[in-house]
Backbone as a chain_set.jsonl record, in Angstrom:
{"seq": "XXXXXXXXXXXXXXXXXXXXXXXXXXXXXXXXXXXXXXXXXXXXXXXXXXXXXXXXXXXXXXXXXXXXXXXXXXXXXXXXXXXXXXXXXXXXXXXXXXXXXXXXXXXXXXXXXXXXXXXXXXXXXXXXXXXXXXXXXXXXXXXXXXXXXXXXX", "coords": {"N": [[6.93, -11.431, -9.7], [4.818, -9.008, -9.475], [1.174, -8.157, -9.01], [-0.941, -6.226, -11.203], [-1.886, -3.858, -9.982], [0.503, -2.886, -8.815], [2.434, -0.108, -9.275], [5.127, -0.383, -11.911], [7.576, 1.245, -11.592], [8.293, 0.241, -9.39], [9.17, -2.143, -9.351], [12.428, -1.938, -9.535], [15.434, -1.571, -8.423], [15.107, -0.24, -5.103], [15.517, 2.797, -3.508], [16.905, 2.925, -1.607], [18.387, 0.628, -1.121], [21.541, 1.938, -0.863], [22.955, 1.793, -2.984], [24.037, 4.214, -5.611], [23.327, 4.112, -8.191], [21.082, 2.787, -8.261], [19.006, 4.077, -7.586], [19.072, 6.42, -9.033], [18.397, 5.193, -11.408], [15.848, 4.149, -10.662], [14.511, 6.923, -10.347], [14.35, 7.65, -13.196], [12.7, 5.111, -14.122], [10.284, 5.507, -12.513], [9.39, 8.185, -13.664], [9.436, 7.146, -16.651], [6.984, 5.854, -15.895], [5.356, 7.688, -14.867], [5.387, 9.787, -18.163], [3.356, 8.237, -19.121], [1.33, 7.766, -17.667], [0.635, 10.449, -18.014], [0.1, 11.233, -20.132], [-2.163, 9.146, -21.332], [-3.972, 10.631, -19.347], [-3.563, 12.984, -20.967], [-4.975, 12.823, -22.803], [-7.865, 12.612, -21.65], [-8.201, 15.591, -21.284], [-10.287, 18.364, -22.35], [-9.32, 20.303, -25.337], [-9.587, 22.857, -25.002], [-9.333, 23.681, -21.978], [-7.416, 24.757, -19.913], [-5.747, 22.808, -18.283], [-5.268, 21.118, -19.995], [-3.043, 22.849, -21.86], [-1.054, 22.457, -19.612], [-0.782, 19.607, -19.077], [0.746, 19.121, -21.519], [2.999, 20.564, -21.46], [4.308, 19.505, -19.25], [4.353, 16.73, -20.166], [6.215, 16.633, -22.009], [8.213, 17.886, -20.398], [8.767, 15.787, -19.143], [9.914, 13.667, -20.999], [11.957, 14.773, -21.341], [13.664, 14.544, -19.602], [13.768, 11.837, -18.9], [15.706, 11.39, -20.901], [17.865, 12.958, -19.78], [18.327, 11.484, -17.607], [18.997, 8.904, -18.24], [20.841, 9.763, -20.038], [22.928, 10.097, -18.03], [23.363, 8.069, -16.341], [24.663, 6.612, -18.774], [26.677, 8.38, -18.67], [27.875, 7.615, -15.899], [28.566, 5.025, -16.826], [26.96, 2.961, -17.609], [24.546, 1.091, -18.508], [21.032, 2.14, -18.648], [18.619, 0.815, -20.291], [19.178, -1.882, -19.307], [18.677, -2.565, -16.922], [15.921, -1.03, -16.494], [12.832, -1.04, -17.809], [11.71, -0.335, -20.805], [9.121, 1.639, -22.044], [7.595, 0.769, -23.903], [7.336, -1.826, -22.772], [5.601, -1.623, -20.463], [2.632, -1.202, -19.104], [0.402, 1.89, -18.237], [0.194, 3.314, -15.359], [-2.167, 3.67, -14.057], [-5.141, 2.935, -15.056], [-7.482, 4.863, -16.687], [-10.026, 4.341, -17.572], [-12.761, 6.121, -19.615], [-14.28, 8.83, -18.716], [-12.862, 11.338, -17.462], [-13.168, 14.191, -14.744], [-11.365, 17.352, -14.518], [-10.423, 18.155, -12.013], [-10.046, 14.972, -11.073], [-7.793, 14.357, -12.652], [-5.949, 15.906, -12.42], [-5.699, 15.35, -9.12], [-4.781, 12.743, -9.801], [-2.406, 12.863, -10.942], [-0.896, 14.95, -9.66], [-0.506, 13.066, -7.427], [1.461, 11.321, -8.972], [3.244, 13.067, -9.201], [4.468, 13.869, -6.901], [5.046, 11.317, -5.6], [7.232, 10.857, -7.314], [8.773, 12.891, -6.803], [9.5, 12.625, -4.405], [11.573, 9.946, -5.004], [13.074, 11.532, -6.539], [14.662, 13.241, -4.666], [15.866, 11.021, -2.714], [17.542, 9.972, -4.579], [19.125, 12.895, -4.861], [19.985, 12.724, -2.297], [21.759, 10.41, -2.109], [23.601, 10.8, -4.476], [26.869, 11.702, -5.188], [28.351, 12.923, -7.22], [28.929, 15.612, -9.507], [27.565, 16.425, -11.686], [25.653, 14.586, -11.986], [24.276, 15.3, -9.547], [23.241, 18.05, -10.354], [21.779, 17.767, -12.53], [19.622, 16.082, -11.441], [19.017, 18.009, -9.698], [18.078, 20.036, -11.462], [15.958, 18.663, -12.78], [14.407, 18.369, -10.435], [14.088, 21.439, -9.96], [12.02, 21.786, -11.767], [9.936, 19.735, -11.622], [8.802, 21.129, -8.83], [7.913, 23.217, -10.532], [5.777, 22.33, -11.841], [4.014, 21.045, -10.049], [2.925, 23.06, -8.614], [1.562, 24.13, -10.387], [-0.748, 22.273, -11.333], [-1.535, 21.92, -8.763], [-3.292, 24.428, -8.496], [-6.919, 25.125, -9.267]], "CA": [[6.329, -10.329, -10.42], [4.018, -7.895, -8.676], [0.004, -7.956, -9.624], [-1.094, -5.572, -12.238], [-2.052, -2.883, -9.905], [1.471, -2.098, -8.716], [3.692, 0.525, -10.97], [6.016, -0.694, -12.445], [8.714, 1.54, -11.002], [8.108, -0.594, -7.822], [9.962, -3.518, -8.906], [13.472, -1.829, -9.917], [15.822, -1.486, -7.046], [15.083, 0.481, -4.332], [17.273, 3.434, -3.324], [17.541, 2.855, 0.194], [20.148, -0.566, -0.969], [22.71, 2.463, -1.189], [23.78, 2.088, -4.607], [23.258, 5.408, -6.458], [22.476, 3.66, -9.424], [19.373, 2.014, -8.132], [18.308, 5.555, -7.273], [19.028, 7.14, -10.337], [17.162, 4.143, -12.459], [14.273, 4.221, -9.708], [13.762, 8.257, -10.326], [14.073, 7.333, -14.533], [11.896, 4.043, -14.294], [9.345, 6.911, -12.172], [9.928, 9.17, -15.091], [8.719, 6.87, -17.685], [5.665, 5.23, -15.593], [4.75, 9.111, -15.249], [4.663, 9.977, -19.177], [2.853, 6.929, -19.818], [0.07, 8.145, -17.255], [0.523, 12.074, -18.219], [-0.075, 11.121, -21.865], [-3.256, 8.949, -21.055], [-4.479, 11.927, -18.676], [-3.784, 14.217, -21.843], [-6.164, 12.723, -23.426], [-9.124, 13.033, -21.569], [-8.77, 16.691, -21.043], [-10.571, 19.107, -23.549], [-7.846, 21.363, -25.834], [-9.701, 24.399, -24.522], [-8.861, 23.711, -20.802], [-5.928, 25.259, -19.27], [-5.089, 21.728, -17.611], [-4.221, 20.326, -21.428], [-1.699, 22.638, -22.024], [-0.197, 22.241, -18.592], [-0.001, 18.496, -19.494], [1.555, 19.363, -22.997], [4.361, 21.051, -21.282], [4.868, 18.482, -18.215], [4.749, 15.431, -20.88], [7.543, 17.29, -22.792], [9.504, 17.772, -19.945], [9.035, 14.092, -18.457], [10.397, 13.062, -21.736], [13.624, 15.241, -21.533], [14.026, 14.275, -17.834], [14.026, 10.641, -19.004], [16.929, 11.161, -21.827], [18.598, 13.285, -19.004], [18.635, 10.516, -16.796], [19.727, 8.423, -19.6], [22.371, 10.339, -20.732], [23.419, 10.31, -16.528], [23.444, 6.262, -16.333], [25.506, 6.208, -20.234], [27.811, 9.064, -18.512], [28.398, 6.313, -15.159], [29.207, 3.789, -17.375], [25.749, 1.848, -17.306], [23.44, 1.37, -19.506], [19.71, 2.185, -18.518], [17.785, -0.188, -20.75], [20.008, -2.976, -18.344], [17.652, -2.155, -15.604], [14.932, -0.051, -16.399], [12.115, -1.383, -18.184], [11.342, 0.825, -21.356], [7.785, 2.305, -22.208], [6.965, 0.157, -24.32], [7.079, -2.887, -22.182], [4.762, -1.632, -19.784], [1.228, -0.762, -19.067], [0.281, 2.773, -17.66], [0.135, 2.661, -13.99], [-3.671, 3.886, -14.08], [-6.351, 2.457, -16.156], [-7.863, 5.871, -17.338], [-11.122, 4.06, -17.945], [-13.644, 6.451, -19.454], [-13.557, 10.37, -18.986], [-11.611, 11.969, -16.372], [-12.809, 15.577, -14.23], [-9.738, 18.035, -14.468], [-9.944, 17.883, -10.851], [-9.487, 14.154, -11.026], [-6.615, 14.357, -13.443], [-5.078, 17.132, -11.088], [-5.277, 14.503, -8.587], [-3.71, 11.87, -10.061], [-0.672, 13.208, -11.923], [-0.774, 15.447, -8.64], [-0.161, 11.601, -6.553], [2.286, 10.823, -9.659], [4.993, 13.73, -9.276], [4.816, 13.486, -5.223], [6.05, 10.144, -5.709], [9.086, 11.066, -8.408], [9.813, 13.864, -5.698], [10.25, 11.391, -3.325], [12.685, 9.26, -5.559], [14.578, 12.764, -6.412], [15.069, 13.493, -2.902], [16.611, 9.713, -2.342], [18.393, 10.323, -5.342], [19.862, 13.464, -4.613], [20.859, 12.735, -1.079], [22.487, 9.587, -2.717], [24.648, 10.783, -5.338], [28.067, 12.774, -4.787], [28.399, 13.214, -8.116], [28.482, 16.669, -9.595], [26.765, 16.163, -12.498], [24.385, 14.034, -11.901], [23.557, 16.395, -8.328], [23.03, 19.246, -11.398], [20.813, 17.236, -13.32], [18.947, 15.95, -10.462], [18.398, 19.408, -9.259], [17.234, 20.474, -12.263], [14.547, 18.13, -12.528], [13.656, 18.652, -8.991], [13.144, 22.564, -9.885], [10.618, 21.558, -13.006], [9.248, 19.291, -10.83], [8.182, 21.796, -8.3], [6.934, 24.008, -10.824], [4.537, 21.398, -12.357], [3.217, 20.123, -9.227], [2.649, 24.452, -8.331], [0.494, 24.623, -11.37], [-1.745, 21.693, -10.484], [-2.263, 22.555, -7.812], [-4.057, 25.841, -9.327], [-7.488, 24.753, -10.895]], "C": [[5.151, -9.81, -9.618], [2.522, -8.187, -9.496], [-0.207, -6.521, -10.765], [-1.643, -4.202, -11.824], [-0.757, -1.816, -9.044], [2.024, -1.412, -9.515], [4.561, -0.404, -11.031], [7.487, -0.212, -11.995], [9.08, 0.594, -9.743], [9.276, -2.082, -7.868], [11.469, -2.884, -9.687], [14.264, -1.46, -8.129], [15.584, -0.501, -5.965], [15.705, 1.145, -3.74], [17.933, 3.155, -1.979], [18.358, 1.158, -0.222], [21.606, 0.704, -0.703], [23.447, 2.475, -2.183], [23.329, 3.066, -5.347], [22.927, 5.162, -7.576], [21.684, 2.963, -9.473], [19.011, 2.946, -8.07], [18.245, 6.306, -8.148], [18.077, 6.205, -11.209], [15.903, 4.388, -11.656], [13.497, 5.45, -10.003], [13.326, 8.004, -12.285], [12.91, 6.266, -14.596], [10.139, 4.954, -13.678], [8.828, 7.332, -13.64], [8.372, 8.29, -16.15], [7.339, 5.973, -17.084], [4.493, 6.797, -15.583], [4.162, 9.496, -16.557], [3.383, 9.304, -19.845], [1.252, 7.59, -19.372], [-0.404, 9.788, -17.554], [-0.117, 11.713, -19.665], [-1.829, 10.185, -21.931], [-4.495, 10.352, -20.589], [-4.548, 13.066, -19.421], [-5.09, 13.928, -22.135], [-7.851, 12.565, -22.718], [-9.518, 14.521, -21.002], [-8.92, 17.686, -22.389], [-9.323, 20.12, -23.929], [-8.534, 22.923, -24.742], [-9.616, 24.197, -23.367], [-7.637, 24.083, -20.611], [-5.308, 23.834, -18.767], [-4.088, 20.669, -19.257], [-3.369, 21.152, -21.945], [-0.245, 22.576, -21.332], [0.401, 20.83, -18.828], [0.835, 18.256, -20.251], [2.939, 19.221, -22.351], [5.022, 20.203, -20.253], [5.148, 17.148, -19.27], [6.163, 15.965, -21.656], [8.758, 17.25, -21.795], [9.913, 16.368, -19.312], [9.715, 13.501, -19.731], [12.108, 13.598, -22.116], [13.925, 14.902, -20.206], [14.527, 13.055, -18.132], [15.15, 10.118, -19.806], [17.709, 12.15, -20.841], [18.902, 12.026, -18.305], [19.406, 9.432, -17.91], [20.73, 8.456, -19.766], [23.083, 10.361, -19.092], [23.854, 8.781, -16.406], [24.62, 6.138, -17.074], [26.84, 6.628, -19.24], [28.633, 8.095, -17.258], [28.589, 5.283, -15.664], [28.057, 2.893, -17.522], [24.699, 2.532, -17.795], [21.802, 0.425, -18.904], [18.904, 1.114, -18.736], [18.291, -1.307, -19.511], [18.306, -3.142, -17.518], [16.269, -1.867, -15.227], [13.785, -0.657, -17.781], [11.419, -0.139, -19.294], [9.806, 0.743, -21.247], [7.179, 1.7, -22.514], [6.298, -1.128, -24.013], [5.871, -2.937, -20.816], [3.268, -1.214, -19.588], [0.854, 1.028, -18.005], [-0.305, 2.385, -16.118], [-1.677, 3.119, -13.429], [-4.306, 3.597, -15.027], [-7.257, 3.516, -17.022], [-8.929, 5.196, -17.773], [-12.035, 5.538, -18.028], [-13.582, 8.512, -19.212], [-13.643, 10.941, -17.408], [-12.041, 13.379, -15.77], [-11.341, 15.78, -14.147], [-9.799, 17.816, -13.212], [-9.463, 16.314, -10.965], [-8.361, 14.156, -11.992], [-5.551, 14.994, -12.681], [-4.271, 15.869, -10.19], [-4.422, 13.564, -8.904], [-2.542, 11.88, -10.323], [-0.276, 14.089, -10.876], [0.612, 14.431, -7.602], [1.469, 11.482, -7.691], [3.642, 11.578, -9.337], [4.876, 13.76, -7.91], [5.226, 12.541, -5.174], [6.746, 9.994, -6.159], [9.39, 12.173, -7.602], [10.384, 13.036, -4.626], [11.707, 10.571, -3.39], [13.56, 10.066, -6.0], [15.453, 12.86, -5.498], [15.979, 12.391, -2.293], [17.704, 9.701, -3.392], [19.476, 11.335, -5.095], [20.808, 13.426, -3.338], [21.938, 11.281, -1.168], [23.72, 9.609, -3.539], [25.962, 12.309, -4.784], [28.614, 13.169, -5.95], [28.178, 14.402, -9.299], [27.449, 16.708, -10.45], [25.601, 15.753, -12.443], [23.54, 14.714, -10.449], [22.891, 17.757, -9.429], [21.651, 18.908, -11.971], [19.556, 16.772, -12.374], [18.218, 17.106, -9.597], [17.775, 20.146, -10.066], [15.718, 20.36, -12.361], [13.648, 18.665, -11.47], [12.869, 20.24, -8.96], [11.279, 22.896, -10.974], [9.941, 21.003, -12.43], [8.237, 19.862, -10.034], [7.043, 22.738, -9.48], [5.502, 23.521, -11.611], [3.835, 21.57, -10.952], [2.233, 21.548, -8.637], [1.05, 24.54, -9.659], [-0.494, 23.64, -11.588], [-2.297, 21.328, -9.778], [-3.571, 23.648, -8.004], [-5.436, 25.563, -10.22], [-7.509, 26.187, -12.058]], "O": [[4.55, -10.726, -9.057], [2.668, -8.463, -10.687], [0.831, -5.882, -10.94], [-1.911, -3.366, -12.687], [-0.843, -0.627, -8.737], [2.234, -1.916, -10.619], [4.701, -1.232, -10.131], [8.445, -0.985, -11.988], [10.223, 0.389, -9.335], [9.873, -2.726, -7.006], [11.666, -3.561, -10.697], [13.712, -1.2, -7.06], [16.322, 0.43, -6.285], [16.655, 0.596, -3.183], [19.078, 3.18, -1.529], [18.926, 0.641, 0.74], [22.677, 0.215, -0.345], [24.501, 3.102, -2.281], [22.203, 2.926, -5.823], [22.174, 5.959, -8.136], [21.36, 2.39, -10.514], [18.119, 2.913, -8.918], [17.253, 7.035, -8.164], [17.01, 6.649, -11.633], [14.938, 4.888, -12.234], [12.266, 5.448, -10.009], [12.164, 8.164, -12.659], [11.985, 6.691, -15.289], [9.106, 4.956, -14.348], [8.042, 6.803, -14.427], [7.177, 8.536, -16.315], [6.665, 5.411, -17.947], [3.365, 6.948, -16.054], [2.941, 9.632, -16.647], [2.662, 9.696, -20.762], [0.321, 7.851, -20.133], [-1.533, 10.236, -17.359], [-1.108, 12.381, -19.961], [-2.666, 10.717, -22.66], [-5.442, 10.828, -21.216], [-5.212, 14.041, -19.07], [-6.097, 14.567, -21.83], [-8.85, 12.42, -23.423], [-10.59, 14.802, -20.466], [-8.054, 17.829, -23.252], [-8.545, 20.617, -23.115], [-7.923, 23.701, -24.01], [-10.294, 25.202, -23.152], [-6.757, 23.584, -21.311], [-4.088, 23.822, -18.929], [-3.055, 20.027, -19.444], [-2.601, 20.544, -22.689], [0.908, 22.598, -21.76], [1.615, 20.629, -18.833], [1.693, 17.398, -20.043], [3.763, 18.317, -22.489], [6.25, 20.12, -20.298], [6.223, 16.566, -19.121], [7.136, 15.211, -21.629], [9.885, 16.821, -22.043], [11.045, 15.958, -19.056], [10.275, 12.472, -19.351], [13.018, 13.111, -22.786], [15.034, 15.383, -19.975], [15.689, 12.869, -17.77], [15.607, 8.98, -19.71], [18.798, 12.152, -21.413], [20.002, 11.556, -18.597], [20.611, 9.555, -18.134], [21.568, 7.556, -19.724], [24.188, 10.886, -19.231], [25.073, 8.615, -16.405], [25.622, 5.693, -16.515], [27.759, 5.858, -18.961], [29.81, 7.793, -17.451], [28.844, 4.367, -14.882], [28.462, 1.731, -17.556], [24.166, 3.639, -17.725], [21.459, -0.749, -18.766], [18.444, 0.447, -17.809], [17.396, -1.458, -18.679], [17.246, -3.738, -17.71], [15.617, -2.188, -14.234], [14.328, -0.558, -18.882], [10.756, 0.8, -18.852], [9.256, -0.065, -20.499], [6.101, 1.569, -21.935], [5.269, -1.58, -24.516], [5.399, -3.958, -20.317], [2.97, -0.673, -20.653], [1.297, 0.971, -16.859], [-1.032, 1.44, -15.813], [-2.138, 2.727, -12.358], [-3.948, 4.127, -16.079], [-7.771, 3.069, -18.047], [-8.925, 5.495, -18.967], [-12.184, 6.187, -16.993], [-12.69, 9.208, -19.695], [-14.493, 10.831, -16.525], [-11.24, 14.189, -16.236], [-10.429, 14.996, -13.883], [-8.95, 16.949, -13.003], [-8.232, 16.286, -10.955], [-7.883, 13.126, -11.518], [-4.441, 14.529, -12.421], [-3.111, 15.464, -10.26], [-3.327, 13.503, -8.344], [-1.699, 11.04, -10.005], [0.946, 14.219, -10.944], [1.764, 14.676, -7.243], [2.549, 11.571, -7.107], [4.757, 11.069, -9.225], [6.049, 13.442, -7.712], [6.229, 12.622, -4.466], [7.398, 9.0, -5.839], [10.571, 12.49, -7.744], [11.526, 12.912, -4.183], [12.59, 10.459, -2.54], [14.744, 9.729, -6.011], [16.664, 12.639, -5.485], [16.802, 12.722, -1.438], [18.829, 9.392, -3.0], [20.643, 10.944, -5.076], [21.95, 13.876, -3.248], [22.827, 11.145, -0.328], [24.649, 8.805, -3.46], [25.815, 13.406, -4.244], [29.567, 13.924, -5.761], [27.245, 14.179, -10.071], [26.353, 17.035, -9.995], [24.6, 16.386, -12.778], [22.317, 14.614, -10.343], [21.92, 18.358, -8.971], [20.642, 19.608, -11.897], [18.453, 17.209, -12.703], [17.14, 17.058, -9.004], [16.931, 20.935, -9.642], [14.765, 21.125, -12.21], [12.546, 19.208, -11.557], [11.794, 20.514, -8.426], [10.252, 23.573, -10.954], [8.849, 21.572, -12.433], [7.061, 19.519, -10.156], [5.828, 22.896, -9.359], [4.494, 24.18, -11.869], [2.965, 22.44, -10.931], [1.074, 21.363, -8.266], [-0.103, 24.958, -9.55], [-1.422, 24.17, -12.198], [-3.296, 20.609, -9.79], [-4.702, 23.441, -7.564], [-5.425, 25.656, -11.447], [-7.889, 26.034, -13.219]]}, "num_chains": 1, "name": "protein.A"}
């Protein structure tokens, strides 16, 4: 078991074994170490900031990304939970001690979806699968447009 300041995605298989269903769980197991820290990071930004209802709408979609992937695993025959360590079992991969500049929040959840683009990208060049190339591309375009808009203070 890994110390307490690795994510959690870290210990599910890694895509580079070549099995597209380590790569698909790796971008989902992502996924839900993401909401965990988007949903922390909501909360220390004021409602009247533009950055809380950018989070609103990124926690919303990290949570349909994660029953996409989901429903992608069920549709290969293999079931998620197997593998993938739900929400509840884990700890957010940042400590959020204390209150948060929007720039630092930027940053972080910034760091967070550059590293689930990463595991897209291994994902997508992994799977031959139409479907799950669809779904995977999807993400990947929400993806971009999050990471576009915090960028932006």
């Amino acid at each position: 078991m890994q110390g307490p300041a690795a994510r959690i995605g870290a210990s599910v298989n890694s895509p580079r074994n070549g099995v597209p269903a380590a790569a698909l769980n790796q971008v989902l197991s992502e996924v839900i170490d993401d909401v965990l820290d988007v949903r922390q990071a909501h909360r220390r930004v004021p409602e009247t900031h533009a950055l809380h209802a950018e989070l609103d709408q990124l926690f919303d979609d990290l949570r349909g990304w994660a029953r996409l992937l989901a429903d992608q695993d069920q549709a290969l025959g293999l079931s998620p939970l197997a593998s993938v360590p739900t929400a509840a079992g884990r700890k957010p991969p940042h400590s959020w001690h204390g209150a948060a500049s929007d720039e630092e929040v930027r940053r972080i959840i910034g760091e967070d979806l550059d590293q689930l683009g990463h595991y897209l990208a291994a994902a997508l060049a992994e799977h031959q699968d139409d479907q799950v190339q669809a779904a995977l591309a999807e993400m990947q375009r929400g993806l971009l447009i999050h990471q576009r808009a915090l960028s932006e203070p």
